[in-house]
C-alpha positions in Angstrom: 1.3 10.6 12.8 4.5 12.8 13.4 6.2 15.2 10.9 9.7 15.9 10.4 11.6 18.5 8.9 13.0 16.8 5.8 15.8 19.8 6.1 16.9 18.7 9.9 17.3 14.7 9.1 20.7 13.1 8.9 20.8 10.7 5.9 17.8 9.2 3.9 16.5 7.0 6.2 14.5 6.9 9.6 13.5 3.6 11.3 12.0 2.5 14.8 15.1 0.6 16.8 15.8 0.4 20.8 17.2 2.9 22.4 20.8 2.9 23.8 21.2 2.8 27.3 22.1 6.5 28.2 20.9 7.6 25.0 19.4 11.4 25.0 16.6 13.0 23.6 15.4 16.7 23.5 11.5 16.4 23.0 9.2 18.8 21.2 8.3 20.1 25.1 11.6 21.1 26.0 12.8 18.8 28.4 15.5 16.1 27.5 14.9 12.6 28.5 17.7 10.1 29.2 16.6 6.4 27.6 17.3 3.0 28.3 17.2 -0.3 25.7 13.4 -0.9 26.6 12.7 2.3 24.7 11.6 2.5 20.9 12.7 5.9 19.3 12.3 6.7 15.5 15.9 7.4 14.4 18.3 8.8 11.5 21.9 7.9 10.8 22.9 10.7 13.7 20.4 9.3 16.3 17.1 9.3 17.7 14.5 11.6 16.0 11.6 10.8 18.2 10.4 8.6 21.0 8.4 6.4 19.0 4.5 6.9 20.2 5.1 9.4 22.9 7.0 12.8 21.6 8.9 14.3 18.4 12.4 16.0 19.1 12.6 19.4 19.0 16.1 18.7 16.8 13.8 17.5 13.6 10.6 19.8 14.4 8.8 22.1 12.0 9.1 25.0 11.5 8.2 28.8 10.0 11.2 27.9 7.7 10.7 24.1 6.9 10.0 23.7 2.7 10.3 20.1 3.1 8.2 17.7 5.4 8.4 14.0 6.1 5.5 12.4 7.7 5.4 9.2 9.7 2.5 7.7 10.1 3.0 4.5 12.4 1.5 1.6 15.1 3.0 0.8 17.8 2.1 -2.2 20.6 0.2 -0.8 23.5 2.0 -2.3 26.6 5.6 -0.7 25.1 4.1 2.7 25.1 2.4 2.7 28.2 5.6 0.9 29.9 7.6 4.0 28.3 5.4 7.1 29.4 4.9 5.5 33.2 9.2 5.1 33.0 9.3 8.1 32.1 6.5 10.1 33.7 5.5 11.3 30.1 1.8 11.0 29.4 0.9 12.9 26.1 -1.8 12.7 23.1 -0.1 10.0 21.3 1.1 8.0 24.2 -2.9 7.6 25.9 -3.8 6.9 22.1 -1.6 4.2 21.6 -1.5 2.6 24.8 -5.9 2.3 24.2 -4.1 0.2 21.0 -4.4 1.1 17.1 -5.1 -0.7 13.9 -1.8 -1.2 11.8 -4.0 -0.8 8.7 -4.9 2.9 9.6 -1.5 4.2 8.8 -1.6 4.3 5.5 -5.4 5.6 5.6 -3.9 8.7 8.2 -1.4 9.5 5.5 -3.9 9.9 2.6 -6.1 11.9 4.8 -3.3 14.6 5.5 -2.3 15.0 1.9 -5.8 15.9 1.4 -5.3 18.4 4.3 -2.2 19.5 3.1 -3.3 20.3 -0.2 -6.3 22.1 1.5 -4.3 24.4 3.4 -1.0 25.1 1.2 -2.0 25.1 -2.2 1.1 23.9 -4.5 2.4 21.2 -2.3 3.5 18.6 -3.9 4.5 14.9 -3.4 8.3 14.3 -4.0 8.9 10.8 -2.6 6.9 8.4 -2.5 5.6 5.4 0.1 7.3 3.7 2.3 5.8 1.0 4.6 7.8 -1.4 6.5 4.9 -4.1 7.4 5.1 -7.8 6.9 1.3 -7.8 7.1 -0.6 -8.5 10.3 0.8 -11.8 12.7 -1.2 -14.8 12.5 -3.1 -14.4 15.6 -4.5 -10.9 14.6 -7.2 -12.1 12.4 -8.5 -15.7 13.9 -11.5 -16.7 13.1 -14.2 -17.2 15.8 -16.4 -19.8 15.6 -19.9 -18.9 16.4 -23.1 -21.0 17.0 -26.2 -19.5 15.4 -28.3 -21.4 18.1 -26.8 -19.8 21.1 -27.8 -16.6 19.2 -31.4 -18.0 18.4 -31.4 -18.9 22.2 -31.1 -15.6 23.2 -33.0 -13.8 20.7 -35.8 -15.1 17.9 -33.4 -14.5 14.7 -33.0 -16.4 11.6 -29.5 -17.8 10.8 -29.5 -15.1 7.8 -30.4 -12.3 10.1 -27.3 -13.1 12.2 -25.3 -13.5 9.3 -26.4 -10.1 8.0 -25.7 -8.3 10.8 -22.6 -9.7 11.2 -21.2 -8.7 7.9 -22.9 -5.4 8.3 -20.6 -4.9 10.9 -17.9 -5.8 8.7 -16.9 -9.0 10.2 -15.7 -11.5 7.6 -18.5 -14.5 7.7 -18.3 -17.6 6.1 -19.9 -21.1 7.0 -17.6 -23.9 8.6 -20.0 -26.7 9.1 -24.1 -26.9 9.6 -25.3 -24.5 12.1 -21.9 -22.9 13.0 -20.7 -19.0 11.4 -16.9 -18.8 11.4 -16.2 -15.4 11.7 -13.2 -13.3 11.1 -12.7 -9.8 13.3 -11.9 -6.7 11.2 -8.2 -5.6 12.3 -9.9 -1.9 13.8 -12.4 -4.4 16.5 -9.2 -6.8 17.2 -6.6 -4.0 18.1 -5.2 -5.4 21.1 -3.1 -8.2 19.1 -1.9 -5.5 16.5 1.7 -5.5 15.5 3.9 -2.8 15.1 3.9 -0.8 11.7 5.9 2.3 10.4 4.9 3.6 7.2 6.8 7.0 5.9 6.0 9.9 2.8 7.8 12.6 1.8 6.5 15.9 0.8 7.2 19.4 0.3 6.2 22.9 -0.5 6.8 23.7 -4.3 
């Protein structure tokens, strides 16, 4: 997650797009990093805002006078972030995060847990916007099913086809039978990370 100050964004509007070849960015750390078209930054209508999964900009950071917030909550795919911090010899919290890859679906869960944080520690903030995700919904590969043979599992261990299939779901795979003696099973997005796409989700706040 990232928050902005809703005061020091240009426009309405910030979305994940390639950087510009030559394109500048003063980071939340004080240095300014020149980009190139294999970079993602999070951008407004005056440029970027962000390098998307490694670093806010210090233009759009919070601070002691910030009423208004806008928080980002977002996924990014592993390989771009790491390719971006090694280009850039820029390894931070979010980048090692995201490089480990993340579950899409978690966005929207990491923005519901910081309004309950919010409210915690500044009484009287309010919500003033509302949700924005920009997600088609996980890619086709992200959620195959496997196909799994209770007897291989039986060979290894004495367990009854409903022990396997309890454990299983008690795991929160997705289980459901495809033919005699074979479990097709479907891996919860937060086990099958690795194939995540990318996935930007925004709300706005601010202090009443």
């Amino acid at each position: 997650m990232h928050a902005f100050d809703a005061g020091k964004l240009n426009g309405r509007t910030i979305f994940v797009r390639r950087a510009t070849d030559g394109e500048t960015l003063a980071a939340l750390n004080g240095e300014s990093y020149t980009l190139s078209s294999s970079n993602l930054v999070i951008a407004d209508s005056a440029g970027a805002v962000a390098l998307a999964g490694v670093i806010g900009g210090a233009g759009s950071a919070i601070g002691a006078a910030t009423t208004r917030i806008v928080l980002e909550s977002a996924n990014f795919e592993a390989t771009q972030i790491r390719k971006t911090s090694s280009t850039l010899k820029l390894r931070t919290d979010a980048s090692m995060r995201f490089e480990k890859a993340q579950d899409p679906v978690n966005t929207v869960r990491a923005l519901a847990r910081a309004i309950v944080l919010l409210q915690e520690v500044c009484p009287g903030i309010r919500l003033v916007g509302g949700l924005i995700d920009n997600w088609r919904g996980p890619a086709a590969n992200a959620r195959d099913r496997v196909a799994h043979r209770v007897d291989r599992a039986q060979a290894r261990r004495d367990v009854e086809a409903a022990e396997v299939r309890r454990i299983l779901e008690s795991l929160e795979f997705g289980v459901a039978q495809s033919e005699p003696g074979v479990l097709s099973v479907t891996v919860p997005t937060w086990r099958a990370t690795k194939t995540s796409p990318s996935r930007t989700t925004c709300l706005r706040r601010s202090a009443a």
